[in-house]
C-alpha positions in Angstrom: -6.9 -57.3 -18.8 -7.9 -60.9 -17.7 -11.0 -62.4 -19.8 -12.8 -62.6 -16.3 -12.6 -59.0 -15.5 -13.3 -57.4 -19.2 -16.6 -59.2 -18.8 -17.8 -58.0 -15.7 -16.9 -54.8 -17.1 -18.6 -55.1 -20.2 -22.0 -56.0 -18.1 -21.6 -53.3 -16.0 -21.3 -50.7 -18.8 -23.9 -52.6 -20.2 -26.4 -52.1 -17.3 -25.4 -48.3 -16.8 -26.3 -47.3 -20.2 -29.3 -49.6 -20.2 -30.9 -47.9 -17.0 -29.5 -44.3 -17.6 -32.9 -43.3 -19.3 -34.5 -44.8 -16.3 -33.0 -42.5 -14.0 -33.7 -39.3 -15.8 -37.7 -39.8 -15.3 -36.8 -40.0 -11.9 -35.0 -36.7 -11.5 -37.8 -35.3 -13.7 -40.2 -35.6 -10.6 -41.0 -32.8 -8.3 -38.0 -32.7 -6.2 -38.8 -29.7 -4.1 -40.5 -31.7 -1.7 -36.9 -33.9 -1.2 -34.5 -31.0 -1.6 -36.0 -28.0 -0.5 -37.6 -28.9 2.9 -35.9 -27.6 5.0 -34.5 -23.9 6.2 -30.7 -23.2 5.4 -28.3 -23.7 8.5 -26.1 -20.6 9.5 -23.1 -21.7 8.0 -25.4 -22.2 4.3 -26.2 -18.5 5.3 -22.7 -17.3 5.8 -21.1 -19.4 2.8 -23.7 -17.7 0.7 -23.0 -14.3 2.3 -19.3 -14.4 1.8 -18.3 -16.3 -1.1 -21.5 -16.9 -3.2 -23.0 -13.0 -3.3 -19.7 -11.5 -4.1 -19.1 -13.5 -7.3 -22.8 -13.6 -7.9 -22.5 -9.3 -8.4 -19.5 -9.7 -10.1 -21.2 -12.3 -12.9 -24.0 -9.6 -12.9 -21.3 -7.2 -13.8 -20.1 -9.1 -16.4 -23.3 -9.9 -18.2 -24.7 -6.5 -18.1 -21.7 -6.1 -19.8 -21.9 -8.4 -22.4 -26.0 -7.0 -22.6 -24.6 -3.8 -23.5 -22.0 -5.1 -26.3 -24.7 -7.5 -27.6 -27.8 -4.7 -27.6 -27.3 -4.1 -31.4 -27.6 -7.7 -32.5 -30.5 -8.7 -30.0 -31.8 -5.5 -31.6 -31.5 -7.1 -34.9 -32.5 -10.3 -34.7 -36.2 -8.9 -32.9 -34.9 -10.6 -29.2 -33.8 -7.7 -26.5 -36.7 -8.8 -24.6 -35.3 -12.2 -24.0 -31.4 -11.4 -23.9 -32.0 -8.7 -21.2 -34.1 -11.3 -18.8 -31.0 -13.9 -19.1 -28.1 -11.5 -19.0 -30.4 -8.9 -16.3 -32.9 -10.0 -14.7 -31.9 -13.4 -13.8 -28.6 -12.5 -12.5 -29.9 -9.8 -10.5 -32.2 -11.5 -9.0 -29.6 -14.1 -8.1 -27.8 -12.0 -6.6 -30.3 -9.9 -5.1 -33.4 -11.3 -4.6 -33.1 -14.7 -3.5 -33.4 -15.8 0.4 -29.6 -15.8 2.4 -28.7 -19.5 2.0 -30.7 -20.7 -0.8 -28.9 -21.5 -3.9 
């Protein structure tokens, strides 16, 4: 790699890892007013309606599963509470409860 190069990549590197932290208090900002403004267009809808939904009831499936298998040792350690809102609830109302075209 020519000298000339390796330092111009060497300060950009530089520069990305300096303002990386920079950027995260950014993101951290309400961004529903940017992101979420808006209605979904009918092909968001249909997307949703034909590929997202289908695997969404099929990850429910799988983590009601995974619920059931891991019921004793959520019922162990004091936390079926919290492992049936993450592998249940939230899933379900992924799949279920949320607007057509909203991800």
């Amino acid at each position: 790699m020519p000298k000339g190069l390796k330092r111009i990549v060497v300060c950009l590197l530089t520069a990305a890892f300096i303002l990386t932290p920079l950027a995260s208090s950014a993101l951290a900002q309400d961004n529903e007013i940017y992101l979420f403004s808006r209605e979904p267009n009918g092909f968001e809808m249909a997307s949703d309606l034909i590929f997202v939904r289908p695997f969404a009831i099929v990850g429910l499936a799988v983590s009601s599963v995974v619920w059931v298998l891991g019921w004793p040792f959520a019922k162990l350690g004091g936390n079926t509470q919290e492992a049936k809102e993450q592998l249940i609830i939230a899933p379900y109302q992924y799949a279920f409860r949320r607007p057509l075209g909203e991800f």
